[in-house]
C-alpha positions as YAML, in Angstrom:
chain: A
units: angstrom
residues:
- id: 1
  name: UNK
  ca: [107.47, 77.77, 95.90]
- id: 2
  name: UNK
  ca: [109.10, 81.23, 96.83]
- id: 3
  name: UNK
  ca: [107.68, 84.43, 95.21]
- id: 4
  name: UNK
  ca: [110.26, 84.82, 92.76]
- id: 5
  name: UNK
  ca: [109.81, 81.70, 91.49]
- id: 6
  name: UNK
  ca: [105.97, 82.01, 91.50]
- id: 7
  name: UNK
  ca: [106.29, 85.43, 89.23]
- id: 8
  name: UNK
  ca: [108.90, 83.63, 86.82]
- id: 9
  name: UNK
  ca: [105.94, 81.54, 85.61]
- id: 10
  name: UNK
  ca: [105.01, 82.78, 82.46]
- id: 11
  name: UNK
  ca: [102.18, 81.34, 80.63]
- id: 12
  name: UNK
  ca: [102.12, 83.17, 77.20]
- id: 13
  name: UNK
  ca: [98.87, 84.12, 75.58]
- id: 14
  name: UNK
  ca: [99.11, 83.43, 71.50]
- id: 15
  name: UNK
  ca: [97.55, 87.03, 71.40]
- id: 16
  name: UNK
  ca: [95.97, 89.94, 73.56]
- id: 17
  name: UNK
  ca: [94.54, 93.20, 72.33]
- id: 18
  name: UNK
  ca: [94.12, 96.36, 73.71]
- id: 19
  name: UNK
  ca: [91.28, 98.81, 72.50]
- id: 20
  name: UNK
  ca: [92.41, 102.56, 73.12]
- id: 21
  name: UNK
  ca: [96.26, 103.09, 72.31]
- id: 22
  name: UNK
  ca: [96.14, 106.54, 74.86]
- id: 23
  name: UNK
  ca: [98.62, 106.61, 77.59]
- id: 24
  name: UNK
  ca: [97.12, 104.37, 79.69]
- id: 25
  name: UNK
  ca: [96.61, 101.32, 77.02]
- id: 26
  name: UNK
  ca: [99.80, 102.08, 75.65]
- id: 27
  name: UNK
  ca: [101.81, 101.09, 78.73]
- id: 28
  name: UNK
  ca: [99.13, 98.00, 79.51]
- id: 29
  name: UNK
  ca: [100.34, 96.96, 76.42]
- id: 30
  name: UNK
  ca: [104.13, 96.94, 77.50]
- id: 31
  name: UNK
  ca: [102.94, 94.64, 80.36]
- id: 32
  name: UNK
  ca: [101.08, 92.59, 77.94]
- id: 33
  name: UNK
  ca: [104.23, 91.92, 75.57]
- id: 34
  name: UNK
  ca: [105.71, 89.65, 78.44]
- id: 35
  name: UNK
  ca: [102.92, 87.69, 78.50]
- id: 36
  name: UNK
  ca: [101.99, 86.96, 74.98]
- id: 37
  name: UNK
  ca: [103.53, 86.24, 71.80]
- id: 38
  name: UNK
  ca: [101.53, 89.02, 69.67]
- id: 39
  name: UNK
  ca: [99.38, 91.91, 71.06]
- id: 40
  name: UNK
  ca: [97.58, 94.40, 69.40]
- id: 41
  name: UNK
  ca: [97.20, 97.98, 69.92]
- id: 42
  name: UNK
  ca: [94.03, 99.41, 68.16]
- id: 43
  name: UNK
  ca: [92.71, 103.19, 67.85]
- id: 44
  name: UNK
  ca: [91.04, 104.80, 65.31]
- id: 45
  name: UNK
  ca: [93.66, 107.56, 64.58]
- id: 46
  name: UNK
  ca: [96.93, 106.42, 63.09]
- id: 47
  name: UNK
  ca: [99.10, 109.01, 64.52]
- id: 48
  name: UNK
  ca: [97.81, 107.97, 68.25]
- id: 49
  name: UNK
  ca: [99.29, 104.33, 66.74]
- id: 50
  name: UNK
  ca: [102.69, 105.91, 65.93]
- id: 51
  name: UNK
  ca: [102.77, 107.56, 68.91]
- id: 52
  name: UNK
  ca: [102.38, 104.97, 70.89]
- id: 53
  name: UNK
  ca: [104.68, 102.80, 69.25]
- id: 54
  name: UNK
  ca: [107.60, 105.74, 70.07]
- id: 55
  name: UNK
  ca: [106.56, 105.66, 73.61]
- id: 56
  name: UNK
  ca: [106.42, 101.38, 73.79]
- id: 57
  name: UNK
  ca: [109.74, 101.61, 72.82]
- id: 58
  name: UNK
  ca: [110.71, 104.57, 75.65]
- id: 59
  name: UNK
  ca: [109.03, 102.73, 77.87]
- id: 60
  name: UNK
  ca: [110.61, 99.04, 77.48]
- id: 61
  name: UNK
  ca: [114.26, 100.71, 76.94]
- id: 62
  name: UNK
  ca: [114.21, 102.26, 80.33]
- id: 63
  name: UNK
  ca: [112.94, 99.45, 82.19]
- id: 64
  name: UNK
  ca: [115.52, 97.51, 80.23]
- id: 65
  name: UNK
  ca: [118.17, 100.00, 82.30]
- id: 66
  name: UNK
  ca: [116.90, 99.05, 85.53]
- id: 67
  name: UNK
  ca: [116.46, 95.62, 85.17]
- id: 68
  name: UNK
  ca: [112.91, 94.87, 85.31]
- id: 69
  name: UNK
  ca: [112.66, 93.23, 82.30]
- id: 70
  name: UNK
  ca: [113.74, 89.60, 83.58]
- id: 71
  name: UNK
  ca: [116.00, 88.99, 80.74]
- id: 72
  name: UNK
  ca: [113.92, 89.77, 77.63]
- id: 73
  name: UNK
  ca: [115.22, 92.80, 75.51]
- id: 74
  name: UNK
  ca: [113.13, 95.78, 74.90]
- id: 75
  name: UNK
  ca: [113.84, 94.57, 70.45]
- id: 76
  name: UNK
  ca: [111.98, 91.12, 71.23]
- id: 77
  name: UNK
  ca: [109.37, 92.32, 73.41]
- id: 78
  name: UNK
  ca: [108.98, 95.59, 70.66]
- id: 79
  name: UNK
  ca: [108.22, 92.74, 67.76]
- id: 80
  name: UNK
  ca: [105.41, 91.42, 69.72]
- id: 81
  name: UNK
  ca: [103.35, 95.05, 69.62]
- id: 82
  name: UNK
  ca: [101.35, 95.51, 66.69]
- id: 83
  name: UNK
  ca: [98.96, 98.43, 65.81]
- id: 84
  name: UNK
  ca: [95.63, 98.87, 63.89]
- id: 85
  name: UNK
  ca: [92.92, 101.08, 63.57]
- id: 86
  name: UNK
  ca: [90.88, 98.18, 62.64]
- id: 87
  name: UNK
  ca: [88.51, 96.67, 65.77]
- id: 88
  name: UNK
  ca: [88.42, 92.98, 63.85]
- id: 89
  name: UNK
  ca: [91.75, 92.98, 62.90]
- id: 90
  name: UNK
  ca: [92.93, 93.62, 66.61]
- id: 91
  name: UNK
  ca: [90.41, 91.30, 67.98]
- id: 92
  name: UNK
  ca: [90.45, 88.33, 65.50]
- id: 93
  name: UNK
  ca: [91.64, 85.11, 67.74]
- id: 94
  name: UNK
  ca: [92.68, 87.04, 70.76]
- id: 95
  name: UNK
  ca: [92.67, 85.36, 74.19]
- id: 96
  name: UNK
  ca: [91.96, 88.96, 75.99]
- id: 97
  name: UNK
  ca: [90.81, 91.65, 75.07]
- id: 98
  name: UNK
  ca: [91.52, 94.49, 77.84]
- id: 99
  name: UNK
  ca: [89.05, 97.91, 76.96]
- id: 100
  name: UNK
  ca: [90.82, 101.32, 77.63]
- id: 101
  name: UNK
  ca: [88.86, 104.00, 76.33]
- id: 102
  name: UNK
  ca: [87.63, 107.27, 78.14]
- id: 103
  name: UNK
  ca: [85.60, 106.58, 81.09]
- id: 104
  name: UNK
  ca: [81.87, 106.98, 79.38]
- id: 105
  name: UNK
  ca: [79.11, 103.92, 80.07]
- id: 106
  name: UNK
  ca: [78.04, 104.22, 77.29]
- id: 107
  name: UNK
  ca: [80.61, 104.26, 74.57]
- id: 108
  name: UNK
  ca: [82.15, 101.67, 76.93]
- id: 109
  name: UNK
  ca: [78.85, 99.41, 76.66]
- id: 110
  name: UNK
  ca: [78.56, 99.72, 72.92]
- id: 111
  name: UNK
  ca: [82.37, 98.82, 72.57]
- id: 112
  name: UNK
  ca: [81.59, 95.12, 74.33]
- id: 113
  name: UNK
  ca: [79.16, 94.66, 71.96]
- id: 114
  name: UNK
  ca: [80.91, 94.97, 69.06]
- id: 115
  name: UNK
  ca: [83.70, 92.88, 70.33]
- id: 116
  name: UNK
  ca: [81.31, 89.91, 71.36]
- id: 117
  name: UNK
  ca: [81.14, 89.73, 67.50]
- id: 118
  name: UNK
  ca: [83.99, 89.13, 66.69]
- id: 119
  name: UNK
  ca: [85.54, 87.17, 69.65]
- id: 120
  name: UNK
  ca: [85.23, 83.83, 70.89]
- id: 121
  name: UNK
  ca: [83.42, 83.08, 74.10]
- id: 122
  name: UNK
  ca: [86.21, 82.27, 75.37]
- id: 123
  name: UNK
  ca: [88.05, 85.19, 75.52]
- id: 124
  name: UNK
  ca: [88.79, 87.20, 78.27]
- id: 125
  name: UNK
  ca: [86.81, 90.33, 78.68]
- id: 126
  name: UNK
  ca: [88.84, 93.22, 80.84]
- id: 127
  name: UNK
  ca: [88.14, 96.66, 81.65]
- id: 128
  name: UNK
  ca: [90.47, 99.25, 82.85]
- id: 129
  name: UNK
  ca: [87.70, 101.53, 84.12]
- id: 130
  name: UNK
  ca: [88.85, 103.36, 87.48]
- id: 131
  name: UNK
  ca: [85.50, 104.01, 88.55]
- id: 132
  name: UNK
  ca: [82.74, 102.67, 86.82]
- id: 133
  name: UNK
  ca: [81.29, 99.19, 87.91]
- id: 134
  name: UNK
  ca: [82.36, 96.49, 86.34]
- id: 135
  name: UNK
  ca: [78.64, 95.11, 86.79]
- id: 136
  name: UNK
  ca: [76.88, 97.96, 84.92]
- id: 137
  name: UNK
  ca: [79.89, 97.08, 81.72]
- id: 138
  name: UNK
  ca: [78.33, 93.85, 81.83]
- id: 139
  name: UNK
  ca: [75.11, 94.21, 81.02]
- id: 140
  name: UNK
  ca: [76.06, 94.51, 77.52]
- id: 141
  name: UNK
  ca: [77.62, 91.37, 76.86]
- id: 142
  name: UNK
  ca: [76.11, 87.99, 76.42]
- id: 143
  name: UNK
  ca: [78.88, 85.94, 78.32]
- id: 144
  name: UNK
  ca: [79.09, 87.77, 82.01]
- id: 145
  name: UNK
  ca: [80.68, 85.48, 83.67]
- id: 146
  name: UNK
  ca: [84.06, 86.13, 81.40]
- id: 147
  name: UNK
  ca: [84.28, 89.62, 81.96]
- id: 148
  name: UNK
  ca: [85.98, 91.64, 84.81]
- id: 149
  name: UNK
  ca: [88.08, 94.53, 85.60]
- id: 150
  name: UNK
  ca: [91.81, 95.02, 86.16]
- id: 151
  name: UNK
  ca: [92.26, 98.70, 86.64]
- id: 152
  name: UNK
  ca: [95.95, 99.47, 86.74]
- id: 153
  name: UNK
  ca: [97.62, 102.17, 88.39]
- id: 154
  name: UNK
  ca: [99.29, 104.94, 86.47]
- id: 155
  name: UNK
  ca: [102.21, 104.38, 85.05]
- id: 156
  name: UNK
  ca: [101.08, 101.09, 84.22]
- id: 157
  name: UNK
  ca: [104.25, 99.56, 83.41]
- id: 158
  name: UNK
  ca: [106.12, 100.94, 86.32]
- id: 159
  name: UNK
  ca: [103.18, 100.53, 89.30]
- id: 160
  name: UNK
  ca: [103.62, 97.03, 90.11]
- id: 161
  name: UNK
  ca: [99.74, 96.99, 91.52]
- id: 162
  name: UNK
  ca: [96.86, 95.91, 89.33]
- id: 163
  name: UNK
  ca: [93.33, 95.50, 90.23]
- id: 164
  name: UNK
  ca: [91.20, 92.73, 89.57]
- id: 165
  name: UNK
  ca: [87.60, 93.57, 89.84]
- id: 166
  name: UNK
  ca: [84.67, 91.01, 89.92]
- id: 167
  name: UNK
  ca: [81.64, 92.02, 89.11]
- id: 168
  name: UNK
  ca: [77.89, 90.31, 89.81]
- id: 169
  name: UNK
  ca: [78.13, 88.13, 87.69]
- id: 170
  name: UNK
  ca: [81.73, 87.29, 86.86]
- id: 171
  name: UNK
  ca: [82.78, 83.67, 87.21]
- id: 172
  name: UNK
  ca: [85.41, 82.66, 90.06]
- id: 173
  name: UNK
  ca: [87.32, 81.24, 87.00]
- id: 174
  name: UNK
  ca: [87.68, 84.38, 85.20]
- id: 175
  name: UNK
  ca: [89.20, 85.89, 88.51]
- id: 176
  name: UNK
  ca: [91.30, 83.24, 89.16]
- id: 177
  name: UNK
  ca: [92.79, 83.33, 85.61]
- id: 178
  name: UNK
  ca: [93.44, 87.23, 85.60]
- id: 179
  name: UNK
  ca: [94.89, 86.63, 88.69]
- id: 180
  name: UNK
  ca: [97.30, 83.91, 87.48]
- id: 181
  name: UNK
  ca: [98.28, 85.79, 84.17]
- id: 182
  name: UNK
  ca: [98.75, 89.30, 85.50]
- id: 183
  name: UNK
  ca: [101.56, 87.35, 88.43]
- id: 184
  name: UNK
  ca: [103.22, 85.88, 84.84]
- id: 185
  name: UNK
  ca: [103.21, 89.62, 84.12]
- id: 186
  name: UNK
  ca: [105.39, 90.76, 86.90]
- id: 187
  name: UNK
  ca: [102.41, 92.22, 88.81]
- id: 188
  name: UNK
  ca: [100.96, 92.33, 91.89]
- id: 189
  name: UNK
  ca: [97.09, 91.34, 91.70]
- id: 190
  name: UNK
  ca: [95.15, 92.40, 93.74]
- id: 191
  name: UNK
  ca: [91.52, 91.18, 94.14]
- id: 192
  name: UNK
  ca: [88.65, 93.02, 94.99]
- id: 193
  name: UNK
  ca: [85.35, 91.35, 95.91]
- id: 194
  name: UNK
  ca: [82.94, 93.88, 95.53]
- id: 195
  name: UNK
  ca: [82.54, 96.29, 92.86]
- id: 196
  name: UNK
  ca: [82.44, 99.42, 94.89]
- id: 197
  name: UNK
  ca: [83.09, 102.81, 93.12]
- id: 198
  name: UNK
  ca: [86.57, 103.77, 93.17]
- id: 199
  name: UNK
  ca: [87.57, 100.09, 93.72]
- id: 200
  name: UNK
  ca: [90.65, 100.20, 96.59]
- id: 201
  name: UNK
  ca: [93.51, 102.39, 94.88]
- id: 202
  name: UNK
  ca: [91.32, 105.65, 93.85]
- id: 203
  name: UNK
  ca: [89.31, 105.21, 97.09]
- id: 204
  name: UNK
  ca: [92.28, 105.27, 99.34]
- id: 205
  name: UNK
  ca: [94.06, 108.15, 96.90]
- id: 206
  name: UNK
  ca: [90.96, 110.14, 96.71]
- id: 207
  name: UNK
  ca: [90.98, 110.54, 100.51]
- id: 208
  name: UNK
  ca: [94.37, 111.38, 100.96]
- id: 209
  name: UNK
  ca: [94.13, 114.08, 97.85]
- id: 210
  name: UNK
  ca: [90.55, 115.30, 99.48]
- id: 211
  name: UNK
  ca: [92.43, 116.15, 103.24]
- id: 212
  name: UNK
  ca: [95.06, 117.82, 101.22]
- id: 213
  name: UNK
  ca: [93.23, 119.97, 99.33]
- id: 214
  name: UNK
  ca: [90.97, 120.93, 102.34]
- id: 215
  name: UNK
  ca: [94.11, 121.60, 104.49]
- id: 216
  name: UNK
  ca: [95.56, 123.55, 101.26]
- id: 217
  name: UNK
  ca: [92.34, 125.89, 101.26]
- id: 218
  name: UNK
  ca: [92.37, 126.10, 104.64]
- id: 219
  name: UNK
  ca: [95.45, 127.54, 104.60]
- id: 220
  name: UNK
  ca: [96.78, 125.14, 107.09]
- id: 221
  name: UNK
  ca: [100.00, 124.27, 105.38]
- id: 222
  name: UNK
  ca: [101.41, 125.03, 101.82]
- id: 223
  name: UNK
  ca: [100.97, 122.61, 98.62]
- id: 224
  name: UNK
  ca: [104.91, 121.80, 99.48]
- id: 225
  name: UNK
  ca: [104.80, 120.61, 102.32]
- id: 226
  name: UNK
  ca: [101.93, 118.71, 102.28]
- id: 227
  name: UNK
  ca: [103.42, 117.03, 99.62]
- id: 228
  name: UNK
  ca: [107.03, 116.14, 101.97]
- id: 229
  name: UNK
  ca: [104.22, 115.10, 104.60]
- id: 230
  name: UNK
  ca: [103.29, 112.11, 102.07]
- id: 231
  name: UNK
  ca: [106.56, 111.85, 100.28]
- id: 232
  name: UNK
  ca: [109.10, 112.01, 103.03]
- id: 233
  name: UNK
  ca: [106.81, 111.35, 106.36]
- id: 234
  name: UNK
  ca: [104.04, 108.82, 104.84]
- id: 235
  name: UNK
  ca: [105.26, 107.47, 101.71]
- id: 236
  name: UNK
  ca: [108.93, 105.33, 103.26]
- id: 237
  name: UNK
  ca: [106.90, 104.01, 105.64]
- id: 238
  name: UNK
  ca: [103.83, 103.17, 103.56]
- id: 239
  name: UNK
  ca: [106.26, 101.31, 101.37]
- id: 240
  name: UNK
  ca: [107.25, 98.97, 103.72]
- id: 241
  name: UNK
  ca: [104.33, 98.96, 105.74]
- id: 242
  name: UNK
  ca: [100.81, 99.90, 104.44]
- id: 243
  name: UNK
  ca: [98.06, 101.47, 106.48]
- id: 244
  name: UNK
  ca: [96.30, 99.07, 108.16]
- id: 245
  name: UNK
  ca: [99.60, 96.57, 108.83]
- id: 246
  name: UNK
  ca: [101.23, 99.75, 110.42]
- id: 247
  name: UNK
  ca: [98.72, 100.03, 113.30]
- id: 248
  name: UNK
  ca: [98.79, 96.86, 114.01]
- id: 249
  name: UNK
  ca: [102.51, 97.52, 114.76]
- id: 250
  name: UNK
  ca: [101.75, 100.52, 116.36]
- id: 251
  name: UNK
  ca: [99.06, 98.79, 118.20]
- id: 252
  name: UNK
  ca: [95.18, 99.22, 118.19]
- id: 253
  name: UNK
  ca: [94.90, 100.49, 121.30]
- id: 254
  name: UNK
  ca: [96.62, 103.98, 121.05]
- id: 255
  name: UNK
  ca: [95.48, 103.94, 117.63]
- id: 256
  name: UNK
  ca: [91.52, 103.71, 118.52]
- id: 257
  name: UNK
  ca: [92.28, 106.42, 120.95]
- id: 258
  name: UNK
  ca: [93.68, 108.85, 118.30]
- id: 259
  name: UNK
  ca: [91.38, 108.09, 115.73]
- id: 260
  name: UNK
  ca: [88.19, 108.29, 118.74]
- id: 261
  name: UNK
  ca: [89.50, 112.50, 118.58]
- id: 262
  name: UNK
  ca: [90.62, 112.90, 115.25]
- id: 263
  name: UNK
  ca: [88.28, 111.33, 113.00]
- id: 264
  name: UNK
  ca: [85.30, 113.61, 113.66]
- id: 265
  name: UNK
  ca: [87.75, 116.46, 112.27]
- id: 266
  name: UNK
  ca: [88.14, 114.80, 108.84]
- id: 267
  name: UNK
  ca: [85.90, 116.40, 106.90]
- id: 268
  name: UNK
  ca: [83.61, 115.81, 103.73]
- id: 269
  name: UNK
  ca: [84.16, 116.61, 100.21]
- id: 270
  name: UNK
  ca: [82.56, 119.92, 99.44]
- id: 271
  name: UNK
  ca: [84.68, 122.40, 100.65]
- id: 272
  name: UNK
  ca: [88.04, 120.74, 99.23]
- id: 273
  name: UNK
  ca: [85.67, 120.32, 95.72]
- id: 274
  name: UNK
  ca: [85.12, 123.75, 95.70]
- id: 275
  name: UNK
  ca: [88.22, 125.10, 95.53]
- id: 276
  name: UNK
  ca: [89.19, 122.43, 93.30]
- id: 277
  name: UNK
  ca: [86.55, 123.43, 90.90]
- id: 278
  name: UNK
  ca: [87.93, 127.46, 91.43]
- id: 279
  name: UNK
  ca: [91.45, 126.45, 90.18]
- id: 280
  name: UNK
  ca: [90.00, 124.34, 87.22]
- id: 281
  name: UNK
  ca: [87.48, 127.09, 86.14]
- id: 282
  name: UNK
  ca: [90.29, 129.88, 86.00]
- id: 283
  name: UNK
  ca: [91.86, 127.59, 83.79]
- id: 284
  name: UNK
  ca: [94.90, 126.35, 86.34]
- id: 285
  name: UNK
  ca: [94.85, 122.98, 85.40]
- id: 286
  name: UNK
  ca: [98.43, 121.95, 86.46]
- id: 287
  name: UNK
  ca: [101.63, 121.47, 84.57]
- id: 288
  name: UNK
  ca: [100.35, 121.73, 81.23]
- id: 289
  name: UNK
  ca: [98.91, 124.78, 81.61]
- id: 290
  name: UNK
  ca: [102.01, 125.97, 83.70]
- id: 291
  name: UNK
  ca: [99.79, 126.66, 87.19]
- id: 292
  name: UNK
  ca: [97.92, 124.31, 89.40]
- id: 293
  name: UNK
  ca: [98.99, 123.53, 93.03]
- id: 294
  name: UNK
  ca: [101.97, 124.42, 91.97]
- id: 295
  name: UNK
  ca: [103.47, 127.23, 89.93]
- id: 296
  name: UNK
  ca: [104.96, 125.16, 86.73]
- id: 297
  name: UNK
  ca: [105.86, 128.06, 84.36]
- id: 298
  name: UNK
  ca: [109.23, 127.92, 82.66]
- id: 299
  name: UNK
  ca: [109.22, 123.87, 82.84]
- id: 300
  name: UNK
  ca: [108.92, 121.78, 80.17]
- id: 301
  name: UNK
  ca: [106.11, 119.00, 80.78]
- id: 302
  name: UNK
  ca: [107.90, 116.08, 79.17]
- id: 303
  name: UNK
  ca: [110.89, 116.78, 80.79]
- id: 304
  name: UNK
  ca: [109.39, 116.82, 84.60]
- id: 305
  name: UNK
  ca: [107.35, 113.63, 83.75]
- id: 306
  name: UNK
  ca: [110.39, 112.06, 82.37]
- id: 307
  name: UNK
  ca: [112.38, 112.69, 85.53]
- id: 308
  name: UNK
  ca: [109.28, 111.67, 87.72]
- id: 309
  name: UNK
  ca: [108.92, 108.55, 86.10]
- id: 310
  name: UNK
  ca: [112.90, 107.49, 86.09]
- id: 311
  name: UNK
  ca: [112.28, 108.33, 90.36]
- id: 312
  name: UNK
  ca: [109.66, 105.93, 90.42]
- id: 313
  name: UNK
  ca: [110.70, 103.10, 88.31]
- id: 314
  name: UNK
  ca: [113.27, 102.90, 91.07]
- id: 315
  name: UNK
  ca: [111.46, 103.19, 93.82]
- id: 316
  name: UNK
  ca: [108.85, 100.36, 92.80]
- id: 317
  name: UNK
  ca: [111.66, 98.31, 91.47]
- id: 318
  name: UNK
  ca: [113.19, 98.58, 95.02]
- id: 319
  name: UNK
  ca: [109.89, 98.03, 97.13]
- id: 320
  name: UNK
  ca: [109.09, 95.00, 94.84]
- id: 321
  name: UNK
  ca: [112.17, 93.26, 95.70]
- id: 322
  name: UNK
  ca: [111.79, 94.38, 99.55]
- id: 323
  name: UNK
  ca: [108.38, 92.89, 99.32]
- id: 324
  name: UNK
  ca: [109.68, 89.84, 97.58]
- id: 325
  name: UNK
  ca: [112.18, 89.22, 100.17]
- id: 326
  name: UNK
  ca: [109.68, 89.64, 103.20]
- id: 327
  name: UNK
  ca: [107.32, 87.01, 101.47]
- id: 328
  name: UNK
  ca: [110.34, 84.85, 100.67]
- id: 329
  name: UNK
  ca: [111.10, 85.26, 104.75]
- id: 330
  name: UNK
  ca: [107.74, 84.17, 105.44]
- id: 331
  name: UNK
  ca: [107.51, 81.29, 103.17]
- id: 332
  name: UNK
  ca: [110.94, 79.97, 104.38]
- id: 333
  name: UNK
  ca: [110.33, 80.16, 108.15]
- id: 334
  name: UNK
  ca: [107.16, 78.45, 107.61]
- id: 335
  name: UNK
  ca: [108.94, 75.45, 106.42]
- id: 336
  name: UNK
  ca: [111.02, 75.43, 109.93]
...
């Protein structure tokens, strides 16, 4: 079985629900209407609900216009999306139940517990915590083994990448499940065996951003061209080969000889933290606040994220299909 065809499987949930209708759970819940017949978005404040109902529909229109949504219509996938700001109502007979509130153990923790309540035992438990084990999340439930994380990378919808976390105690059969329902979902899963902070995405991220904020205080380059370092030197080839398959092309050899020079020049995080924490205490938080890195004044927020977001719906919907056909390659010459 190719790729394609593996990814066409869908295996509908009756329902899903997602607790936290921010940005974030919003757009998990877009991927979630391809992959179940009702899902529920639930916060406490109703215009967060109506908001994200405006941006379900942005969302599903304009991967409608790129083709990414395999033939469904952004109407019929829009009737699946309910909202409450009732916790039973959006967990009542759901089949998953993926948590997205703001990144604190402990509201986190309490949240499980009142969904154990309510759900069956049966139901999957997911977190999209991008940092916090999926381990210490457990230890407020009384069924473990059904709960793990799938942390997805922002924007959700677009980011073909989601990862699926095991913690201590979470069964092989919960992993394999998630694994099997997020591929129905048009994403890429990808598992991660130990429930290290950061899991792989921020880890790898945060070490790229750290370097570039210490070479951006060192004064080595400016914010711009770091940036066309990663976008235009880093980022085509990372697309079609990531970091570790592109020394292997390269070969280890010369590679072990570079890094045997330049890794003892990489340095730690407290000199890039501190002038991070500079900009953020004189209140130049980025494009909201019209400085950061950058100098954003005179541009409207919505409008830059807009046009960001249109780049990269492209971009992923071109590398998944170059990734698709390499693993179709593969697959086919195997067979010879």
């Amino acid at each position: 079985m190719t790729v394609n065809e593996e990814m066409n499987r869908v295996e509908l949930l009756d329902k899903t629900a997602v607790i936290g209708a921010g940005l974030m759970g919003t757009q998990i819940g877009v991927v979630l209407a391809s992959g179940s017949r009702i899902v529920y978005l639930m916060s406490r404040h109703e215009r967060t609900l109506q908001r994200a109902l405006r941006d379900s529909r942005s969302y599903l229109e304009q991967l409608s216009q790129h083709g990414l949504l395999r033939g469904a219509n952004p109407e019929t996938l829009m009737k699946r999306i309910k909202t409450t700001r009732k916790l039973p109502e959006a967990l009542a007979g759901a089949d998953m139940v993926v948590e997205s509130i703001p990144e604190d153990l402990g509201e986190k923790q309490a949240l499980y517990e009142r969904i154990e309540e309510t759900v069956t035992p049966e139901c999957l438990l997911v977190s999209n915590t991008s940092s916090l084990p999926i381990s210490l999340l457990a230890e407020s439930v009384r069924h473990p083994g059904r709960m793990a994380g799938s942390h997805f990378v922002q924007p959700a919808h677009i980011v073909p990448v989601v990862e699926v976390v095991a913690g201590k105690q979470t069964d092989g059969e919960t992993i394999e499940k998630l694994t099997r329902l997020w591929k129905g979902m048009d994403k890429i899963p990808l598992k991660v065996n130990r429930d290290v902070p950061g899991f792989l995405v921020n880890r790898l991220q945060h070490a790229l951003i750290r370097e570039a904020v210490r070479l951006l205080a060192q004064g080595v380059a400016s914010a711009e061209d770091i940036d066309l370092a990663v976008r235009l030197g880093l980022g085509p080839r990372f697309a079609t080969a990531g970091p570790l398959e592109q020394r292997d092309l390269n070969g280890l050899q010369m590679h072990r000889q570079v890094a045997g020079y330049l890794w003892e020049f990489l340095d730690g995080f407290q000199e890039p933290f501190r002038y991070l924490d500079r900009l953020v205490e004189e209140g130049n938080t980025g494009l909201e606040s019209g400085r950061g890195f950058y100098d954003w004044r005179g541009r409207q927020p919505s409008l830059v994220r807009n046009r960001k977001a249109d780049s990269l719906v492209r971009l992923c919907g071109y590398a998944m299909r170059e990734w698709q056909n390499e693993k179709n390659t593969v697959d086919d010459s195997s067979k010879d």
